[in-house]
ChimeraX commands (.cxc) that place a marker at each C-alpha (Angstrom):
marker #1 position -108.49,0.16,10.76 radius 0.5
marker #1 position -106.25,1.94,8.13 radius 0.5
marker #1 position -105.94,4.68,5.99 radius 0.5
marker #1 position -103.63,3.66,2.67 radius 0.5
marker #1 position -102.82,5.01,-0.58 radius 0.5
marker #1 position -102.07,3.36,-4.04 radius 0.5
marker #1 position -102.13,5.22,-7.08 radius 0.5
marker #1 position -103.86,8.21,-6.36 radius 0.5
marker #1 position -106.65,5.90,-4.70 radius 0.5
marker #1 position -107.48,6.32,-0.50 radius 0.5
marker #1 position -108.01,2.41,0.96 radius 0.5
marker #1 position -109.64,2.39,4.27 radius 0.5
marker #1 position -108.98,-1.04,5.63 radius 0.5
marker #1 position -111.29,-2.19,7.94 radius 0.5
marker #1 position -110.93,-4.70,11.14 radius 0.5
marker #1 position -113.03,-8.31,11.85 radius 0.5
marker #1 position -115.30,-6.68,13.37 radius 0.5
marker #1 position -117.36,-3.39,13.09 radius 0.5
marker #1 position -119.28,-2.47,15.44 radius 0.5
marker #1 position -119.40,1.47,15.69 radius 0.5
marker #1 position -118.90,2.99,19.61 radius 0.5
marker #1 position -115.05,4.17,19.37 radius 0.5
marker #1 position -114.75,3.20,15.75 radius 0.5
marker #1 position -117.01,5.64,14.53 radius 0.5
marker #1 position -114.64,8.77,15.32 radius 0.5
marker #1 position -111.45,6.74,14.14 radius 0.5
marker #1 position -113.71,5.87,10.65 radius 0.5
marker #1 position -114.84,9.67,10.26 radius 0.5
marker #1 position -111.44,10.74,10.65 radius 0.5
marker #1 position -109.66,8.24,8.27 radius 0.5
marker #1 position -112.49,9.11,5.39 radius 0.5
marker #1 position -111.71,12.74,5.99 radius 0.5
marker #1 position -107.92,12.21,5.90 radius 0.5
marker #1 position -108.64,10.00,2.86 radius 0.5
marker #1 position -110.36,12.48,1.37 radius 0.5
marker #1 position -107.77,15.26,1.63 radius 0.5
marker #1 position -105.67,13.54,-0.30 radius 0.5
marker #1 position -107.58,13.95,-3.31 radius 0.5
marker #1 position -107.89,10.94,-4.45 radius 0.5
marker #1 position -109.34,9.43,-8.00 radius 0.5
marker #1 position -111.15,7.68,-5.85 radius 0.5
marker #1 position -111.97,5.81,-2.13 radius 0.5
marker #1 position -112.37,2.35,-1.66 radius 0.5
marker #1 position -113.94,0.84,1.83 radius 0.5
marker #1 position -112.12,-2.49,2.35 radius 0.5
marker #1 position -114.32,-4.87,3.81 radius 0.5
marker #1 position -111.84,-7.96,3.02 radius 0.5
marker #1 position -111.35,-8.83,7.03 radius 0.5
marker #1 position -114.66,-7.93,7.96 radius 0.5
marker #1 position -116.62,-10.91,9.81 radius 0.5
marker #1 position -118.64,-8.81,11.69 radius 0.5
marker #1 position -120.59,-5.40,10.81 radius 0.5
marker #1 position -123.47,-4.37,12.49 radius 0.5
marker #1 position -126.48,-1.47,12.31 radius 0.5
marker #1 position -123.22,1.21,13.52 radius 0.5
marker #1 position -121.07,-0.82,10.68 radius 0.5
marker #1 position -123.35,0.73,8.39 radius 0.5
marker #1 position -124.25,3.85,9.23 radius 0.5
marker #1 position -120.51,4.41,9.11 radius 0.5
marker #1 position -120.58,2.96,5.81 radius 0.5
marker #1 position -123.41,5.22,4.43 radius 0.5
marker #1 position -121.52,8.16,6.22 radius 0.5
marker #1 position -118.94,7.86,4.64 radius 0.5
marker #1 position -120.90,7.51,1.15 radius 0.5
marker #1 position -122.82,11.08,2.01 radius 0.5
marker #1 position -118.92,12.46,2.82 radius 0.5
marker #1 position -117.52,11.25,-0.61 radius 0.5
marker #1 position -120.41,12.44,-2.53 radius 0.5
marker #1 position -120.73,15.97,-1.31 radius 0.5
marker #1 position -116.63,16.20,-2.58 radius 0.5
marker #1 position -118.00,14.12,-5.68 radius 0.5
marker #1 position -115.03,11.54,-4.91 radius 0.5
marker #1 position -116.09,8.23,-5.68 radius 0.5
marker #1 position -116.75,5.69,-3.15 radius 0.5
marker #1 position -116.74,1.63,-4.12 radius 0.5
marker #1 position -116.94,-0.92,-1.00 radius 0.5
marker #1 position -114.24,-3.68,-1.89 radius 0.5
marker #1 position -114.89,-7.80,-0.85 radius 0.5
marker #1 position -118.12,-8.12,1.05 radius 0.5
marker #1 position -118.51,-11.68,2.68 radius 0.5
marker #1 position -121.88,-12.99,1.70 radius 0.5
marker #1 position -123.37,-12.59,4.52 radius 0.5
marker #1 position -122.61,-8.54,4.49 radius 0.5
marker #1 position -123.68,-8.12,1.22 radius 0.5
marker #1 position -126.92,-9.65,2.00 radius 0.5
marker #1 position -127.03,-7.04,4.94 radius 0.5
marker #1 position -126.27,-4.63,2.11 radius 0.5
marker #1 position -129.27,-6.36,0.03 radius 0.5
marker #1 position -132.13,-6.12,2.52 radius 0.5
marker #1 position -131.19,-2.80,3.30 radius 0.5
marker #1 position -131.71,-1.65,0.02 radius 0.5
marker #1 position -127.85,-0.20,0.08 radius 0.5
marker #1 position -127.06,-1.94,-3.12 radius 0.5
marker #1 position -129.18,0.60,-4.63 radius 0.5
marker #1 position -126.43,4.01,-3.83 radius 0.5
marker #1 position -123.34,2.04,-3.30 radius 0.5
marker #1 position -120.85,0.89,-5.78 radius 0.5
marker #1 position -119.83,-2.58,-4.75 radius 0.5
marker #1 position -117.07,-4.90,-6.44 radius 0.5
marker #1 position -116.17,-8.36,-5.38 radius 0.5
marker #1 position -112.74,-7.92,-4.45 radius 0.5
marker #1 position -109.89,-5.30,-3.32 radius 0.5
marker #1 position -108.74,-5.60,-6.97 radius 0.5
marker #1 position -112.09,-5.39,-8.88 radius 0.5
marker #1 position -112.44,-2.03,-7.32 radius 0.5
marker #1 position -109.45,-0.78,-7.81 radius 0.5
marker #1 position -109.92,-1.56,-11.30 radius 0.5
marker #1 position -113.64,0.51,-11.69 radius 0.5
marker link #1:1,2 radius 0.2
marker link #1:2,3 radius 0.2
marker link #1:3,4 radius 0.2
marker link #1:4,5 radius 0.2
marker link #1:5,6 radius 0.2
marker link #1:6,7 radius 0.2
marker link #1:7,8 radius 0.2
marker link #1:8,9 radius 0.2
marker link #1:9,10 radius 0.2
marker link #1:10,11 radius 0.2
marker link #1:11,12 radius 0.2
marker link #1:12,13 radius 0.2
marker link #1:13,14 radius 0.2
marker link #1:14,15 radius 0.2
marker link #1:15,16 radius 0.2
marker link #1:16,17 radius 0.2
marker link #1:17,18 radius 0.2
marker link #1:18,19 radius 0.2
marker link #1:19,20 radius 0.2
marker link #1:20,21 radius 0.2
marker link #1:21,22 radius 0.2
marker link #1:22,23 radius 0.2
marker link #1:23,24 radius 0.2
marker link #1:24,25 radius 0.2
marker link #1:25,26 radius 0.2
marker link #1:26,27 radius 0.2
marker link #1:27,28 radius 0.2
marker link #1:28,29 radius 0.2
marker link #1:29,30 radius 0.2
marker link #1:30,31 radius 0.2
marker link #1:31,32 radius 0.2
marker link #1:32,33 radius 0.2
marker link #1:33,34 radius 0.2
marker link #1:34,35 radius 0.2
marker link #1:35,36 radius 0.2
marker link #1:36,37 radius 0.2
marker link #1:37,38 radius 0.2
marker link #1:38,39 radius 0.2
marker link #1:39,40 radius 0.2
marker link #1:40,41 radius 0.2
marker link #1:41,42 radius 0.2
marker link #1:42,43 radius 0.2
marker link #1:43,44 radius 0.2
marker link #1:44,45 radius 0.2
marker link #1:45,46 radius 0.2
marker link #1:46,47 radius 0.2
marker link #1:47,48 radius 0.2
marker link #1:48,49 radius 0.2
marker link #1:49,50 radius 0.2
marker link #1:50,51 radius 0.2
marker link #1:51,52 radius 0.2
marker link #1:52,53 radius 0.2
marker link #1:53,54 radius 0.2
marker link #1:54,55 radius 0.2
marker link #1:55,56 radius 0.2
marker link #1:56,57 radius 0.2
marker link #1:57,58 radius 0.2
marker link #1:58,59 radius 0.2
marker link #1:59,60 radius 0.2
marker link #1:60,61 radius 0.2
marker link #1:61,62 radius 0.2
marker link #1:62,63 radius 0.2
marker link #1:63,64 radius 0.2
marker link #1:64,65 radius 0.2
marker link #1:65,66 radius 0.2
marker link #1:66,67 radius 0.2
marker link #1:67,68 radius 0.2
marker link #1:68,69 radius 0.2
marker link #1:69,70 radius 0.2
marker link #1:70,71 radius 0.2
marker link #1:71,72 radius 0.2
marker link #1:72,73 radius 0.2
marker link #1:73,74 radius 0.2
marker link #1:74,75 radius 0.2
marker link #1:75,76 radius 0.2
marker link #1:76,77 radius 0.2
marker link #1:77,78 radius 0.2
marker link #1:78,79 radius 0.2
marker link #1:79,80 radius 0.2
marker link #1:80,81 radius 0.2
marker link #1:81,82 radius 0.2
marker link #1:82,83 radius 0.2
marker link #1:83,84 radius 0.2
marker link #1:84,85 radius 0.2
marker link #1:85,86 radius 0.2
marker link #1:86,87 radius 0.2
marker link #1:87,88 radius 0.2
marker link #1:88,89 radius 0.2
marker link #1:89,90 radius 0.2
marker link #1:90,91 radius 0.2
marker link #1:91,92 radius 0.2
marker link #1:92,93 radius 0.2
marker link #1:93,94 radius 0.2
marker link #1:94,95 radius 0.2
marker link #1:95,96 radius 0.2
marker link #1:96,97 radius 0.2
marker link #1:97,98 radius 0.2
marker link #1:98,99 radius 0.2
marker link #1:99,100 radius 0.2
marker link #1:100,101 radius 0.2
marker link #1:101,102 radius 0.2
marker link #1:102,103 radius 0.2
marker link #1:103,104 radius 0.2
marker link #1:104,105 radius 0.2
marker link #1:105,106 radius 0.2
marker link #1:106,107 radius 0.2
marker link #1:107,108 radius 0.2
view
């Protein structure tokens, strides 16, 4: 997991696998840092991401309810299929902003 910036835009990278426990601290305090950089915007990269579970996104919608109350943007980048079906029966397609790719969400 990492914390990168491009362009006045925060990049949380996230691993293969996420499975909240000990990444849930690490995730809270990267979208914070990311945060205090002001950015135009943060983007949740999901491009490695095999694996997310019920923690996975409760971190994700965490970090959605931290963005918004700053009114920062927040656009998950590169779903597999399989997570953005998660996102899809969840009903999280309806508050999150979600682009195919790293570079499509860059671009929004």
């Amino acid at each position: 997991m990492k914390l990168s910036n491009e362009n006045n835009i925060s990049i949380i990278t996230l691993p293969e696998e996420v499975l909240g426990g000990t990444q849930v601290i690490e995730f809270s305090n990267l979208v914070d840092s990311a945060i205090e950089k002001v950015p135009s915007k943060v983007i949740i990269d999901l491009t490695n991401v095999k694996v997310l579970n019920s923690s996975g996104l409760g971190m994700i919608v965490g970090a959605h309810t931290s963005c918004s109350k700053k009114e920062f943007p927040l656009v998950i980048a590169a779903p597999n299929p399989k997570i953005l079906e998660l996102f899809k029966i969840t009903n999280l397609t309806q508050i999150l902003t979600i682009k195919d790719s790293l570079l499509l969400a860059k671009g929004n």
